[in-house]
VEXDREN-2710 file (C-alpha; in Angstrom, 1 decimal):
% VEXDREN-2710
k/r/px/py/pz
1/UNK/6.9/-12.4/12.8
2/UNK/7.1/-9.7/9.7
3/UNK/5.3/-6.5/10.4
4/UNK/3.0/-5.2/7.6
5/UNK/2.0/-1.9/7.3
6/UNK/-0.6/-0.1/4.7
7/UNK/0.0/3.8/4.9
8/UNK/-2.9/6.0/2.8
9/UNK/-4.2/9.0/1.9
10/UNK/-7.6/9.4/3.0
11/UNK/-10.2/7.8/4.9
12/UNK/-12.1/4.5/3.7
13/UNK/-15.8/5.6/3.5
14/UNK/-18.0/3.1/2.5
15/UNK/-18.9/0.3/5.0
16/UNK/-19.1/-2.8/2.8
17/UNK/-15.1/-1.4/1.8
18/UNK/-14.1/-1.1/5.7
19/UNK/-15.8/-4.9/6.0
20/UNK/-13.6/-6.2/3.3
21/UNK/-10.4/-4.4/5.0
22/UNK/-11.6/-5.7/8.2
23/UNK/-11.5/-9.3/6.9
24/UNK/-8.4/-9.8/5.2
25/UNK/-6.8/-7.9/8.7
26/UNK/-8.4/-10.3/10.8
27/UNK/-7.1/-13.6/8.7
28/UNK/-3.7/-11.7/8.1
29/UNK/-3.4/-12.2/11.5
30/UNK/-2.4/-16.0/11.5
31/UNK/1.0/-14.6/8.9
32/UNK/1.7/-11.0/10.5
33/UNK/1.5/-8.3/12.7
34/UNK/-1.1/-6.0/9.9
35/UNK/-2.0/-2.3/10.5
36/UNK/-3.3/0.3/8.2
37/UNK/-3.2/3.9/9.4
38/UNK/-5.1/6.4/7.2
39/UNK/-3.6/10.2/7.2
40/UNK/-5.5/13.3/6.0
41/UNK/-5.2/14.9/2.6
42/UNK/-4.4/17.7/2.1
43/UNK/-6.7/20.5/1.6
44/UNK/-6.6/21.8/-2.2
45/UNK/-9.1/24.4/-4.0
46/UNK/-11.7/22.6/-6.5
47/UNK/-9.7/23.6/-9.7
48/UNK/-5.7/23.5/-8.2
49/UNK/-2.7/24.5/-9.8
50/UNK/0.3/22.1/-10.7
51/UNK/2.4/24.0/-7.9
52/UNK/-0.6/23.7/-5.1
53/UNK/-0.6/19.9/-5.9
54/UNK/3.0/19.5/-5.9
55/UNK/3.3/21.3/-2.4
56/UNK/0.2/19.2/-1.2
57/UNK/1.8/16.2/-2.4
58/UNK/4.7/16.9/-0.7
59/UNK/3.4/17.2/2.7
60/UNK/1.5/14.3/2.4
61/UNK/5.1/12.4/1.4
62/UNK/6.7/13.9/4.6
63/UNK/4.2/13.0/6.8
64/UNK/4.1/8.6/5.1
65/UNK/7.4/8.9/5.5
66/UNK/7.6/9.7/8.9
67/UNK/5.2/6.6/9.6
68/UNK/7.3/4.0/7.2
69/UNK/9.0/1.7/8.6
70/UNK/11.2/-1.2/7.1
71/UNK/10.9/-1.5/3.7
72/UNK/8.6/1.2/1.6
73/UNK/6.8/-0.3/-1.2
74/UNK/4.7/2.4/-2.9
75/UNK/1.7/1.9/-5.2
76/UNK/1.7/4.4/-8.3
77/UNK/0.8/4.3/-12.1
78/UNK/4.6/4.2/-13.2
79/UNK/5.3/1.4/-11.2
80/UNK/6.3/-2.5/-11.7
81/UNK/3.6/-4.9/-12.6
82/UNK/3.8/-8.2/-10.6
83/UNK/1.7/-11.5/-10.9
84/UNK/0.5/-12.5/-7.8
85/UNK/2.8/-15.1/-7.4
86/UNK/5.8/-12.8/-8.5
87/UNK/4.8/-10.2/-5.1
88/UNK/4.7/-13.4/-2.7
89/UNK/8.1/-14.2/-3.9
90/UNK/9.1/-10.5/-3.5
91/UNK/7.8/-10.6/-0.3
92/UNK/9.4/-14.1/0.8
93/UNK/12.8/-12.9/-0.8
94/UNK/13.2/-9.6/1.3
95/UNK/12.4/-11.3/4.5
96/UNK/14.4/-14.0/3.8
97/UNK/16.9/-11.1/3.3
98/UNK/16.5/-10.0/6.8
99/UNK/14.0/-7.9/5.9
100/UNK/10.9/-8.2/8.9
101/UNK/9.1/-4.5/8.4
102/UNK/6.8/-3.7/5.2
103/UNK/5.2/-0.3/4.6
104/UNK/3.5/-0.2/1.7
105/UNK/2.3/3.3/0.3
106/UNK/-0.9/4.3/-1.0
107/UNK/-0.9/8.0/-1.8
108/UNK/-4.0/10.2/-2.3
109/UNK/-6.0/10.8/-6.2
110/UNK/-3.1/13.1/-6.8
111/UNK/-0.7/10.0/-6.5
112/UNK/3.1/10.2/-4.3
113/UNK/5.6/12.3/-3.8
114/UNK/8.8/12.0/-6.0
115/UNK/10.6/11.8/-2.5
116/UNK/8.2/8.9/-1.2
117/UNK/8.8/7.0/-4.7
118/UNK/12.3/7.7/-4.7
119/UNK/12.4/6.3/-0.7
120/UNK/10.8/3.2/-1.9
121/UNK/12.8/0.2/-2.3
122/UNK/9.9/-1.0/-4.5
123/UNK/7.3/1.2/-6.9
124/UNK/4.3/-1.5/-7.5
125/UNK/1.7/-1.1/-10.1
126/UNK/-1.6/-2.8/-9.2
127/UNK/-2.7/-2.3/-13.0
128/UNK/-2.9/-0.4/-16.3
129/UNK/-6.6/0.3/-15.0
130/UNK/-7.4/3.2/-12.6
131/UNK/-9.1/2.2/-9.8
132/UNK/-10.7/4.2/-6.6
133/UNK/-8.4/4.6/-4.3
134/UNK/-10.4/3.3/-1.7
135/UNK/-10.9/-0.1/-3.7
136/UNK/-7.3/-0.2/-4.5
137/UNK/-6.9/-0.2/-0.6
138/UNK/-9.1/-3.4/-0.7
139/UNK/-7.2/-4.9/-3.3
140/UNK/-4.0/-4.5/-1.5
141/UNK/-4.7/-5.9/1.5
142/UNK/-6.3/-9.1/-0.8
143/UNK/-3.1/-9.6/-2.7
144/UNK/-1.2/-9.1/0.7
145/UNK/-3.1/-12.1/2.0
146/UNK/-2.9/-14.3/-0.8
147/UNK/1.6/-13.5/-0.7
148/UNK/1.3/-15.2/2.5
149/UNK/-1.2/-17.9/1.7
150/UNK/1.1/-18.5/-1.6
151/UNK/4.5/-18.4/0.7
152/UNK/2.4/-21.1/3.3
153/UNK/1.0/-23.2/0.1
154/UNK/-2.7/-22.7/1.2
155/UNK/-5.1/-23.0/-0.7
156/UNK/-6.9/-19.6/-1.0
157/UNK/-4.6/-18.7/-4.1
158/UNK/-5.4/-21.9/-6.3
END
């Protein structure tokens, strides 16, 4: 069974967002072993300087990276944009590849590392749109369940 991980940055707040994450873990669960672990951010002052936020960003990158395992997929602006069908196939063409481990990345409203996006085997763009971070955690874990239900040919997809 493949092992799915969610790393991020920062702690899901609002209860209807937790219910939502909740959901899609429990019917992940019929696919996958699914986790998310939440790490702190780091502490920055209110109006921080490009080399504050790059140290910041950095610790935060050590510390994912010391929690990844398998194969890192990262979320950030710059990266790929996939139909939902093109992710399930991503995700069905690295496990057929022996891959059974997937972390994927959510970094804080700073964004990654250049070390975690360079680690990654794959940088994923959810959108051209900004989202909250915390909603972008819900959307994840939705398009994570709808891979597999693609992969399975259920019907949640359709």
């Amino acid at each position: 069974m493949v092992t799915i991980q969610v790393l991020c940055v920062g702690r899901l707040k609002e209860k209807y967002l937790q219910s939502a994450c909740e959901e899609y873990a429990k019917r992940l669960g019929a696919f996958c072993r699914f986790s998310v672990t939440e790490i702190a951010e780091e502490r920055l002052p209110d109006a921080p300087s490009g080399a504050q936020i790059q140290a910041a960003l950095k610790k935060e990158g050590e510390h994912l990276l010391s929690l990844a395992q398998g194969t890192v997929i990262s979320l950030c602006i710059e990266g790929k944009l996939l139909s939902s069908p093109q992710l399930a196939a991503e995700l069905e063409r690295r496990a057929v590849g022996g891959a059974s481990a997937f972390t994927f990345i959510i970094g804080s409203s700073f964004g990654l590392s250049d070390e975690v996006k360079e680690k990654s085997a794959l940088r994923l763009s959810m959108s051209p749109m900004t989202f909250p971070h915390q909603l972008a955690r819900v959307m994840l874990c939705e398009q994570i369940y709808r891979a597999f239900q693609i992969n399975s040919n259920g019907k949640y997809h359709k």
